[in-house]
N, C-alpha and C positions, 0 to 999 in steps of 0.2 A: 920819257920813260914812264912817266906817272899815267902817262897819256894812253897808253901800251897797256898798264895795267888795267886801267877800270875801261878799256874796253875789252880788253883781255874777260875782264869780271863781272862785265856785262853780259859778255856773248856765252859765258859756262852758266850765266845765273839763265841764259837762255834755253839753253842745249841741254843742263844738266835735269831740269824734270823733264822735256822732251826723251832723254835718253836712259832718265829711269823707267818713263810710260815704258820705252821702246821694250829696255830690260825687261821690263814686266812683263809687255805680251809676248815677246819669246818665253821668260820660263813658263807663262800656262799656256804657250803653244807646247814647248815641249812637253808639258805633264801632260796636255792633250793627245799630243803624239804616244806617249808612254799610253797611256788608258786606252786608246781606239788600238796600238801595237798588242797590248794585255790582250783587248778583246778579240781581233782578231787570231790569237795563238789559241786561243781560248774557244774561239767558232770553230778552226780548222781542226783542233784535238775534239772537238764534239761531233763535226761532221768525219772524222779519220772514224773515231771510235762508233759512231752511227753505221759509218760505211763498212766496216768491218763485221758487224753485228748484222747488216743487214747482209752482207755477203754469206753468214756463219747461216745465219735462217731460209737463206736460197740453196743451199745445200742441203743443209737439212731438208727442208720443202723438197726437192729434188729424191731423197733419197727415201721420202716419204710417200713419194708417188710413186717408186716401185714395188712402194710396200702398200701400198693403200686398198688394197681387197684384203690382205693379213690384217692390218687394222681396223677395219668394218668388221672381218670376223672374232678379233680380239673383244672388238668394243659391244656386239653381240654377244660371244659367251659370256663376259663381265657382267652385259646387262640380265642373260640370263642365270647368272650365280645368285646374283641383288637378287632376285625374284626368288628362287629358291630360296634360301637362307630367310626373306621376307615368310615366305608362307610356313617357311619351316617354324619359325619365331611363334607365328599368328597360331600356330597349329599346338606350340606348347602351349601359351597363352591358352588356348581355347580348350586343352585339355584339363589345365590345371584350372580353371573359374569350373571346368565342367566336374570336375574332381568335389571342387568348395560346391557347388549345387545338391551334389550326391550326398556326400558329408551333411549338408543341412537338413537334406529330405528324410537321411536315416534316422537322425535325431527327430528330427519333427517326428517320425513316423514310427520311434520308440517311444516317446511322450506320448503318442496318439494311444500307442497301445498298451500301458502304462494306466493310463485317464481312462481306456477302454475295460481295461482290467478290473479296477477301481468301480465304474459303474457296475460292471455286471457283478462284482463281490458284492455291493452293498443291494442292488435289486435280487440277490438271491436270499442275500440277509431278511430282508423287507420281503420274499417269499415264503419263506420259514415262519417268518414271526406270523405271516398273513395267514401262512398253513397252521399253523398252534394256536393261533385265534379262534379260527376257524374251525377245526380242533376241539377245543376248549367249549365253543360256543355249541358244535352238535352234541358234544359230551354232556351239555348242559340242557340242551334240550332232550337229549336223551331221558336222563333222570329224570328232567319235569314227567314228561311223559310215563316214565315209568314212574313214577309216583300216581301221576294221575291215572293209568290204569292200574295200578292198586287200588287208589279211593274207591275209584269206579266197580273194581272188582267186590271192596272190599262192600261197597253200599246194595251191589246188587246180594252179594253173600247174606247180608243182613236182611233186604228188603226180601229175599229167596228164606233165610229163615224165618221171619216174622210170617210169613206167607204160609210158610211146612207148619209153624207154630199156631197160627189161627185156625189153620186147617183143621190141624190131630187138635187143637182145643175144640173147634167146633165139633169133632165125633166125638170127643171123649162126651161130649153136653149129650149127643147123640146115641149115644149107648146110654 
């Protein structure tokens, strides 16, 4: 019986890691089975749901091709809104910098005339004083002049009487 046993004890010390290997590679076969089972539920819900999305856009595409000169002309008037609404934009824009242009030229061209104002006030100023100088100056040669033909008058007056005076002295010696 003892005999029975330790071969009995032999043949499990044999069997039993063979048949835990065994154990083993069944449950990571089975987790393999689970994972490759996952993935393929997993492919077929991606290809159901591909294939249905692609079926949803072949309809559509279908129902686009009876529409598709209305879509050309859609996608024309669109294009040609963009464009208007662009030049409309560009046309404010262009109005208002032309507006800020005006705006600046007024002013400039109030200042111009302003500084214009200004010169000619003070070059009339400086014509006046030039004319009162001027003025002043023939006033001045006036007098001279009339002084000096005074003197003049007055030396010929004299040199005219000394002359009357010699004369009637010389008759009176004469008589």
């Amino acid at each position: 019986m003892n005999q029975k046993y330790t071969e009995t004890k032999e043949r499990l010390e044999q069997e039993i890691p063979v048949r835990e290997e065994l154990e083993h590679k069944r449950d990571e076969l089975v987790k393999l089975s689970r994972r490759k089972e996952k993935f393929r539920l997993f492919r077929k819900a991606f290809i159901k749901y591909h294939d249905v999305k692609y079926r949803a856009l072949m309809v559509w595409k279908e129902a686009n091709g009876y529409h598709k000169h209305t879509m050309e002309r859609i996608k024309l008037r669109l294009i040609f809104e963009h464009k208007k609404r662009l030049s409309w934009a560009f046309s404010r824009w262009k109005e208002g910098a032309d507006k800020k242009v005006m705006v600046q030229m007024v002013y400039e061209t109030e200042e111009l005339v302003n500084e214009n104002q200004n010169l000619t006030n003070s070059l009339q100023a400086t014509q006046e004083e030039k004319t009162k100088l001027a003025d002043c100056t023939t006033r001045s040669q006036v007098q001279k002049l009339d002084r000096l033909r005074g003197m003049l008058d007055r030396n010929t007056t004299r040199a005219r009487f000394h002359q009357w005076a010699n004369v009637t002295c010389f008759m009176g010696d004469l008589e």
